[in-house]
C-alpha positions as CSV (number, residue, x, y, z in Angstrom):
1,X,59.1,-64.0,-32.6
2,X,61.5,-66.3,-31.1
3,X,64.8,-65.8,-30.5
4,X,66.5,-67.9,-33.7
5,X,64.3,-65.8,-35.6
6,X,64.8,-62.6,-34.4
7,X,68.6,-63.7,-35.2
8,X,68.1,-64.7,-38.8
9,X,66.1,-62.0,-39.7
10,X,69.0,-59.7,-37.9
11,X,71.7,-61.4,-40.2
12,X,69.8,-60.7,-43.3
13,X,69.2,-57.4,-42.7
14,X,72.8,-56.9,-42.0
15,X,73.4,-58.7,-45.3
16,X,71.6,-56.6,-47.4
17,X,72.7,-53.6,-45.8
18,X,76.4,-54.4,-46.7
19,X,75.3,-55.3,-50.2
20,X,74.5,-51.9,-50.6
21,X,77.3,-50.6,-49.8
22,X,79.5,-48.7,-52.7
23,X,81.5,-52.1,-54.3
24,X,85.1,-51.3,-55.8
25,X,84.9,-54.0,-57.4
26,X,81.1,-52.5,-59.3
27,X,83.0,-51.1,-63.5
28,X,81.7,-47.5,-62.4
29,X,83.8,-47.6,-59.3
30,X,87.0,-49.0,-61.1
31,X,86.9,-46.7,-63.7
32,X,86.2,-43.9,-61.3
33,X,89.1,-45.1,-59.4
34,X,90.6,-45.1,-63.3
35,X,90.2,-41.7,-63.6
36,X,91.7,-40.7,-60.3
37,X,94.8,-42.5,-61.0
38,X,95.1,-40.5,-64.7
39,X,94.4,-37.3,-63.0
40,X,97.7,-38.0,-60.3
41,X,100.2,-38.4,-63.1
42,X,99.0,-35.4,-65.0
43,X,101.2,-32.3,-64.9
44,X,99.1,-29.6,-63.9
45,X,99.3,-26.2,-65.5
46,X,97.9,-23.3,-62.9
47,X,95.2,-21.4,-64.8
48,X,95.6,-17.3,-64.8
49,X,92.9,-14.4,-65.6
50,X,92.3,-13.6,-69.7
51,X,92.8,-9.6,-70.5
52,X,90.3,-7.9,-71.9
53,X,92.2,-7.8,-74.9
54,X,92.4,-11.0,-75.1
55,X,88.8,-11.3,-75.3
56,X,88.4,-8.9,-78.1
57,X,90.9,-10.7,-80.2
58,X,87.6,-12.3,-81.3
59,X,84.5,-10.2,-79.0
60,X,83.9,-7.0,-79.9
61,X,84.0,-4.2,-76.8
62,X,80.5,-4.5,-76.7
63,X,79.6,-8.2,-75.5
64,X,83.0,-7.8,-73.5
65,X,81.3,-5.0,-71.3
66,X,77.7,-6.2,-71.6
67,X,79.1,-10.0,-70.0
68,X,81.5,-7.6,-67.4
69,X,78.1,-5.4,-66.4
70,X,75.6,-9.0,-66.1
71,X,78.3,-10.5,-63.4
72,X,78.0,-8.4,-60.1
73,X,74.6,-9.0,-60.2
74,X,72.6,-11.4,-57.5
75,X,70.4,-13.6,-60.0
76,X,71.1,-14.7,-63.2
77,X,70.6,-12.2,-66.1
78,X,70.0,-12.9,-70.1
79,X,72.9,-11.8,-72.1
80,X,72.0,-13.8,-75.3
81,X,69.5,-16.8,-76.2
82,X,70.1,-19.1,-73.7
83,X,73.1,-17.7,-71.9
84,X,73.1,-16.1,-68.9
85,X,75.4,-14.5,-66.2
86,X,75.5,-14.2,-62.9
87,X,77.8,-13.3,-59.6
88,X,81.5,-14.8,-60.7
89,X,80.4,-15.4,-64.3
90,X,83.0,-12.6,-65.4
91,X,85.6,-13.9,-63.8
92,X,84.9,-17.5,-63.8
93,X,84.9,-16.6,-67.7
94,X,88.5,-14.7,-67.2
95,X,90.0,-17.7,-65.6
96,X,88.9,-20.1,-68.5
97,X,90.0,-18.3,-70.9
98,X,93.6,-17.5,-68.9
99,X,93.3,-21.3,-68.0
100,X,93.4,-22.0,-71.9
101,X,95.6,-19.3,-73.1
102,X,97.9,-20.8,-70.6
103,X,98.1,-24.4,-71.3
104,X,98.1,-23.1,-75.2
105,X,101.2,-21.2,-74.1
106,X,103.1,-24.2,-72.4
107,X,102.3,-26.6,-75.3
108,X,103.9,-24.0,-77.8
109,X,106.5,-23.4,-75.8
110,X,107.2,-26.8,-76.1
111,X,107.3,-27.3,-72.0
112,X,104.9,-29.9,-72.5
113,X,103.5,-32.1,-75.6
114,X,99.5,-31.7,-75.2
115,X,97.0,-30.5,-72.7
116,X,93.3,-30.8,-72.1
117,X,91.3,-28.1,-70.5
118,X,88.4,-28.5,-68.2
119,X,86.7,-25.2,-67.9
120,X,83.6,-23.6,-67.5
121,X,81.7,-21.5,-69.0
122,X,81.7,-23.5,-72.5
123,X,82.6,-21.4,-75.1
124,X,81.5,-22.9,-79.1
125,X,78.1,-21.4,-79.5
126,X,79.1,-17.7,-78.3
127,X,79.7,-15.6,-81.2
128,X,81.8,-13.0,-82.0
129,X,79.0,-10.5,-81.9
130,X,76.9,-12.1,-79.0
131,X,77.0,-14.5,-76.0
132,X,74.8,-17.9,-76.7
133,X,74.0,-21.1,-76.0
134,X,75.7,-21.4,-72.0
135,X,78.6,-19.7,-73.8
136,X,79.7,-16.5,-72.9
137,X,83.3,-16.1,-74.8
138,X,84.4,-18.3,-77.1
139,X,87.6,-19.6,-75.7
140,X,88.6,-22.3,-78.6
141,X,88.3,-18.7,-81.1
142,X,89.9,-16.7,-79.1
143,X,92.8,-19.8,-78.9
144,X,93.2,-19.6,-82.3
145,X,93.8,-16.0,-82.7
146,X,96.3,-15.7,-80.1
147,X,98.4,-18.3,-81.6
148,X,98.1,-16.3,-85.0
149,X,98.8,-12.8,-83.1
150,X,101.3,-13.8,-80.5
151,X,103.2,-16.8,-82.1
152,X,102.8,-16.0,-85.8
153,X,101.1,-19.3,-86.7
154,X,99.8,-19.5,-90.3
155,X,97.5,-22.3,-90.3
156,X,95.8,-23.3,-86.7
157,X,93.0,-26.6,-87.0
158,X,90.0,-26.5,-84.9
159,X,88.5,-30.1,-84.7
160,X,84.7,-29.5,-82.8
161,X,83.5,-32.5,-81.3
162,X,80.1,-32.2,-79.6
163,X,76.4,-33.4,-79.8
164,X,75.6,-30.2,-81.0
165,X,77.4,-28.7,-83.9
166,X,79.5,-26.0,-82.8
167,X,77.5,-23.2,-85.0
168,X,79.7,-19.9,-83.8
169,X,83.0,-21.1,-84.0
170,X,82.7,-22.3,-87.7
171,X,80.7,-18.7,-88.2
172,X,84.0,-16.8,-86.3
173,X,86.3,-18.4,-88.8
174,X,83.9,-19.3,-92.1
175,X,84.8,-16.2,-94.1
176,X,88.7,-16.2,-93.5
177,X,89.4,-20.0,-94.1
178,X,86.4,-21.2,-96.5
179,X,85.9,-24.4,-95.1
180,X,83.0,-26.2,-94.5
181,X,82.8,-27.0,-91.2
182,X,81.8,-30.7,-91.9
183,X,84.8,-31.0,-93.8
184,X,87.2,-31.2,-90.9
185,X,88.0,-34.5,-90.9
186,X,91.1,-36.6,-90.1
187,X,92.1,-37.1,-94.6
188,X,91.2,-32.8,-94.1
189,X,93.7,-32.0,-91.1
190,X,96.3,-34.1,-92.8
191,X,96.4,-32.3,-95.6
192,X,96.2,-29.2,-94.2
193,X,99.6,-30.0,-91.8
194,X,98.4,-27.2,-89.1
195,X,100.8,-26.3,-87.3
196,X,98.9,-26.7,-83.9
197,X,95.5,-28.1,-83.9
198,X,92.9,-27.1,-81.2
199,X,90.1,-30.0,-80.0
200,X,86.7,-28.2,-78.4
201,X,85.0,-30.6,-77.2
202,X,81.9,-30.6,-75.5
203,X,81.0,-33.2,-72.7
204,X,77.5,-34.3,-74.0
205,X,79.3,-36.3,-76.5
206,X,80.3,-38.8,-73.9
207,X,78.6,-41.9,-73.5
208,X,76.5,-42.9,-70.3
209,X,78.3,-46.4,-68.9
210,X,75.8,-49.1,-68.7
211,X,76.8,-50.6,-66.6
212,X,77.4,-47.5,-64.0
């Protein structure tokens, strides 16, 4: 091939390799970078460990130990259809909860005026009786009752937003409130005037960008 060839063909392969390269200019990048930007002016609330009492404002003893005994293992064991623990499930678990207790604590406390709360394991399909669904404790209940037993709040709203319907926190809570858990809607909450109101919301809900 002769030299101004060998040069072209050089160029364009250096072309295309540049085009390749992450653009921040590309939507997914800029909102991304978005993101980033939201997270640096947040206030950041340091998580803590959940008691064991804490857990049984809502779990009895039993899932509380059954969870505890499934941890220290070295592979993955079934504690409930489709949930499973492993090594650092029981404390992972401990820190989610603390993490929301926490940030539940602050917001009360009036220290700061909302928070959201990233943390795994997920917590609306566990029940009170049994761990399900990727959820091992249900951290939004257990929210909920320590504002009623620690703070003395009469009326707390929990608004579940998911893809799939959050089946044990609307069993947890169906026989003391009697109400529907479709019926929590905006016209609903307003009437209601909770006086703190308590979002779980799984990820799956959130779109896929299309133009990612």
């Amino acid at each position: 091939m002769p030299a101004a060839e060998q040069r072209d063909v050089a160029e364009l392969g250096a072309r295309e390799s540049r085009d390749r390269r992450p653009d921040p200019q590309r939507p997914a990048a800029r909102r991304v970078q978005q993101w980033l930007d939201v997270l640096e002016n947040l206030h950041h609330v340091a998580a803590r460990e959940a008691t064991v009492d804490e857990l049984e404002l809502v779990h009895p003893t039993k899932l509380v130990d059954a969870v505890q005994a499934a941890s220290p293992s070295s592979g993955p064991r079934w504690v409930g259809p489709e949930a499973r623990a492993s090594a650092g499930s029981w404390e992972a678990s401990l820190v989610a909860i603390g993490g929301l207790l926490e940030a539940v604590e602050r917001v009360v406390a009036g220290e700061i005026g909302n928070a959201f709360v990233g943390c795994r394991p997920p917590g609306h399909h566990a029940t009170a009786e049994q761990a399900m669904g990727f959820c091992l404790f249900n951290g939004v209940a257990i929210a909920a009752r320590y504002l009623q037993s620690r703070h003395g709040l009469g009326r707390v709203a929990i608004v579940d937003w998911d893809v799939h319907h959050g089946n044990s926190t609307q069993d947890i809570f169906y026989d003391g409130y009697r109400l529907a858990f479709e019926q929590i809607v905006a016209p609903a909450v307003e009437r209601f005037r909770p006086d703190f109101i308590l979002v779980s919301t799984g990820q799956g809900a959130a779109p896929i960008p299309s133009d990612a």
